[in-house]
C-alpha positions as CSV (number, residue, x, y, z in Angstrom):
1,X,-24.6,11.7,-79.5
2,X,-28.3,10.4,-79.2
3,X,-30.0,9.0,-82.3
4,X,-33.9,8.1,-82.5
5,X,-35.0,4.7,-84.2
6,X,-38.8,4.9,-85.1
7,X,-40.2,1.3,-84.3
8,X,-44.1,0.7,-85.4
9,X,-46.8,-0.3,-82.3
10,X,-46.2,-3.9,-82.4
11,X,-42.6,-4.0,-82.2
12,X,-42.4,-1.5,-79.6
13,X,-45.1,-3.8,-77.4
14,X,-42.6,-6.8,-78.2
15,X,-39.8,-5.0,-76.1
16,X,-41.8,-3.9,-74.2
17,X,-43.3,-6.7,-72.8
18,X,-40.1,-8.1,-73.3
19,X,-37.9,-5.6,-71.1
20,X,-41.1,-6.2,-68.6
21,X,-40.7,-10.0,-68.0
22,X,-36.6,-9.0,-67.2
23,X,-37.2,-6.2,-64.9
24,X,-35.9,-3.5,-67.1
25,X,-36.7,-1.1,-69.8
26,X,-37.5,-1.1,-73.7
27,X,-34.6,1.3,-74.1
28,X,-32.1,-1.0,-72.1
29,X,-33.7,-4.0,-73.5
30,X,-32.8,-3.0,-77.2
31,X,-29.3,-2.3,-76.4
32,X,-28.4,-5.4,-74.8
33,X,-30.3,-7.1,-77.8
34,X,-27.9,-4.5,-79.9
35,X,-24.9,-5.6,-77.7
36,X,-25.4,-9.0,-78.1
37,X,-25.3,-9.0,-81.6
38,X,-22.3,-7.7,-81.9
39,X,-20.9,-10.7,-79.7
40,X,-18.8,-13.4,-81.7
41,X,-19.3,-17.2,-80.8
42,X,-16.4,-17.5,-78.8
43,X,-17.7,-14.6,-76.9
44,X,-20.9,-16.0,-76.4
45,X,-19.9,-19.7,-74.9
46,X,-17.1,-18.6,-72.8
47,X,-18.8,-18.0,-69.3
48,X,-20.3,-21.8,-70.2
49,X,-16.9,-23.1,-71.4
50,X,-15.8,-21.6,-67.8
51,X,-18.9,-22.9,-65.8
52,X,-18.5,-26.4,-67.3
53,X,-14.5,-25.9,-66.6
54,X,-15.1,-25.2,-63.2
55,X,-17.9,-28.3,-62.9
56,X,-14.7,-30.8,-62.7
57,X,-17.1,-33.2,-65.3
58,X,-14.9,-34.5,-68.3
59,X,-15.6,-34.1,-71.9
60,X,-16.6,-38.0,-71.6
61,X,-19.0,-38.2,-68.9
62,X,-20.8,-34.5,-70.9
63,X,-20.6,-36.9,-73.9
64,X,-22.6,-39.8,-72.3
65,X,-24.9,-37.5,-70.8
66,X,-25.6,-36.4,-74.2
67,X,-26.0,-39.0,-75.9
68,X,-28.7,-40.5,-73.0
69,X,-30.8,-37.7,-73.2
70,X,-30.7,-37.6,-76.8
71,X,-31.6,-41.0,-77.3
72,X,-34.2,-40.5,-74.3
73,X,-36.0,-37.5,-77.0
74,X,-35.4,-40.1,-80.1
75,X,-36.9,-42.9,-78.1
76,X,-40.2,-41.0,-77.2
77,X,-40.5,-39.2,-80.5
78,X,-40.7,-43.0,-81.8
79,X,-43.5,-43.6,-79.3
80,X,-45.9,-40.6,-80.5
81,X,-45.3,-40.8,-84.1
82,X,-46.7,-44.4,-83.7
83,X,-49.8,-43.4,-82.0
């Protein structure tokens, strides 16, 4: 059973500028917006809990890498807040 949702000009630009920039339409757009929000966390992370699974890197070396690159963003934050 079809339904009709009335969207006003500027949020029907949005998707569809949106569904432009992926190469498909506003309708298909919407319903993987619609989709997705019906995804739960877990749902959501597992094909990057499997990617990083299949990456052979350890929780400890993701850890380090983290924590370099966050202290890399802290450390040149510092620098333009002094300027």
């Amino acid at each position: 059973m079809g339904r009709t949702v009335t969207l006003d000009e500027r949020h029907f630009k949005a998707a569809e500028d949106k569904a432009r920039q992926l190469g498909t339409t506003p309708q298909r757009y919407i319903h993987s917006l619609i989709d997705a929000a019906s995804l739960t966390f877990d749902e959501i992370l597992a094909p990057v809990r499997e990617q990083f699974r299949q990456s052979g890197v350890t929780e400890e070396e993701l850890d380090q890498a983290v924590t370099k690159a966050r202290n890399a963003v802290h450390k040149r934050s510092r620098r333009k807040t002094r300027r």
